[in-house]
C-alpha positions as CSV (number, residue, x, y, z in Angstrom):
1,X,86.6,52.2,89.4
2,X,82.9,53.5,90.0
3,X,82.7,57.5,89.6
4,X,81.6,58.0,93.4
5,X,85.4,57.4,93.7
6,X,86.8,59.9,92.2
7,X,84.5,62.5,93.5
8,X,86.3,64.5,96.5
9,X,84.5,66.6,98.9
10,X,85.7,70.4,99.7
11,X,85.4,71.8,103.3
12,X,83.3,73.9,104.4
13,X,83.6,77.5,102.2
14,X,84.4,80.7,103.9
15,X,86.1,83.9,103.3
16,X,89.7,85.6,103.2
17,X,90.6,89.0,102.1
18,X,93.2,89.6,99.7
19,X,94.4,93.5,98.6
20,X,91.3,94.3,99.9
21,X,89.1,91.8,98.0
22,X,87.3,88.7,99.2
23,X,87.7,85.4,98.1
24,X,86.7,82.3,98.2
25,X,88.2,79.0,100.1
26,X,87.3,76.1,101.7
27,X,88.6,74.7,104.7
28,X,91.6,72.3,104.1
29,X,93.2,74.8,101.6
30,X,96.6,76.7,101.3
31,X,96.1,80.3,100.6
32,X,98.0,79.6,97.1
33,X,95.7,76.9,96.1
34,X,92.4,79.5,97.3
35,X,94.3,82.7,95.3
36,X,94.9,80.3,92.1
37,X,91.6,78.9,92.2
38,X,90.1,82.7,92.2
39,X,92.4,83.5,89.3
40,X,95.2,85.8,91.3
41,X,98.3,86.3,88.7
42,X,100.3,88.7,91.1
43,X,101.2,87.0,94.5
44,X,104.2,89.2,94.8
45,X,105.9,91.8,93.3
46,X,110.0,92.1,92.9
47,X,112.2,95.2,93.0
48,X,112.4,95.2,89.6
49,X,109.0,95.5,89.5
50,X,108.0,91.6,88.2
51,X,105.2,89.7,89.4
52,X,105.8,86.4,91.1
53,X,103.2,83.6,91.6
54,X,103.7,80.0,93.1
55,X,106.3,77.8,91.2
56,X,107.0,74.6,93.2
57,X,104.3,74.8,95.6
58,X,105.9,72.4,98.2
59,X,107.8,75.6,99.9
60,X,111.0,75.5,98.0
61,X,111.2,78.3,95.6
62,X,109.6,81.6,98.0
63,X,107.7,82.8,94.6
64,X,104.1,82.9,96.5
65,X,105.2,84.8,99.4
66,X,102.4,86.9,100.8
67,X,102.1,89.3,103.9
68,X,99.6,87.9,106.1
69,X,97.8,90.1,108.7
70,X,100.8,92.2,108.8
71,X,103.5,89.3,109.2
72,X,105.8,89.5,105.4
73,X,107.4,86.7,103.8
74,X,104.7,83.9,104.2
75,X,104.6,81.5,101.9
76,X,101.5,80.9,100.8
77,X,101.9,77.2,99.4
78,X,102.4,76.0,103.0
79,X,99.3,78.0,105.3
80,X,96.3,77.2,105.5
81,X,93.9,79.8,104.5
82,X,91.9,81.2,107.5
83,X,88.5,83.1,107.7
84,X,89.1,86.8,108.1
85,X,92.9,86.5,106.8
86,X,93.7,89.8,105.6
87,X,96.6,88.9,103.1
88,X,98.2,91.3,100.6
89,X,100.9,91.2,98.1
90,X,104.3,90.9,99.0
91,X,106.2,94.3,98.1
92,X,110.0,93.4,97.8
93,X,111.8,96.5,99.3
């Protein structure tokens, strides 16, 4: 297999916001792929105070839910991130 095979091509880059920080995705994304890629550690928090991140990342588990322009309990792994998203951590009341 030649190496021009195994080179795959990102979509076009844009931005997202995320606790008030921008970062960096390109089109065809989840917003848990875009946060892992630009090193988030802290998706969520729990009421015990632990951090959550994804763990299945196929919409099973709930562990990368986000708050997404105001709208709580979205799980990352499965939305596409948007230009302009303004996404924050998920505070578990």
């Amino acid at each position: 297999m030649s190496a021009s095979r195994l080179n795959a091509e990102r979509g076009e880059p844009f931005e997202f916001e995320f606790c008030g920080k921008p970062v960096a995705a390109h089109r065809g994304e989840t917003l848990a792929a875009a946060l892992m890629s630009a090193g988030v550690e802290e998706f969520a928090v729990t009421a015990n105070g632990e951090p959550r991140q994804p763990f299945c990342n196929m919409g099973t588990c709930f562990d990368c839910v986000v708050t997404v322009n105001g709208q709580r309990l979205v799980r990352s792994c499965l939305t596409d991130a948007e230009a302009g998203m303004c996404v924050e951590k998920h505070e578990a009341s």
